[in-house]
C-alpha positions, 0 to 999 in steps of 0.5 A, a space after each residue: 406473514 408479516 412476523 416471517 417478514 419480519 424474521 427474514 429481515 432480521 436474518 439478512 441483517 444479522 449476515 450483513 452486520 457479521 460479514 461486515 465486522 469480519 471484513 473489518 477485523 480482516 482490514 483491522 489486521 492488515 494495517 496493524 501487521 504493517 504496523 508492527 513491521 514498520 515498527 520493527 524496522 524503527 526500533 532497529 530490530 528489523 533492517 530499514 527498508 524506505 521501500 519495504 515500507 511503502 509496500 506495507 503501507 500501501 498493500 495495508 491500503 488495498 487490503 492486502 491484494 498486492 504481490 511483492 513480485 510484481 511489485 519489485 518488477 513495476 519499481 526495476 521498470 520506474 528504475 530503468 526510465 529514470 537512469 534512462 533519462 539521466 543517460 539523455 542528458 535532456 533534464 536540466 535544472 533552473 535555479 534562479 540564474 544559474 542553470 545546472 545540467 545533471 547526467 
């Protein structure tokens, strides 16, 4: 009884410890193919993009559960509320004494 303890033990342990090493070849991965794309864009083989690589890095960080659509619709609704504010004309900017309004 205690030897078929033993085998069970071993057992679940061994799915673990593969489970968790495909987990990280699957992260591993991720942040590598962000890399090379990145990569790319710095060696002048793929046009930059400031945004596309804040995607890769961050969709990298969450293992690749992001979705570039909604992505791109969260950035166009940030847009919209910043132009929105510039349009207010109610940010206004101190530097020492001088005061600057931007529109």
């Amino acid at each position: 009884m205690y030897s078929t303890m033993k085998i069970k033990y071993a057992f679940v342990l061994f799915f673990c410890l593969l489970f968790f090493k495909t987990l990280a070849k699957a992260e591993e991965y991720y942040y590598f193919d962000s890399y090379s794309q990145i990569e790319s864009m710095l060696q002048g083989k793929k046009g930059l993009s400031f945004k596309e690589a804040v995607f890769l890095t961050e969709n990298a960080f969450y293992d690749n559960d992001f979705d570039v659509l909604e992505y791109n619709q969260e950035i166009e609704i940030l847009l919209e509320v910043v132009k929105s504010l510039l349009n207010s004309n109610s940010i206004i900017y101190i530097y020492g004494m001088k005061q600057n309004r931007y529109l």
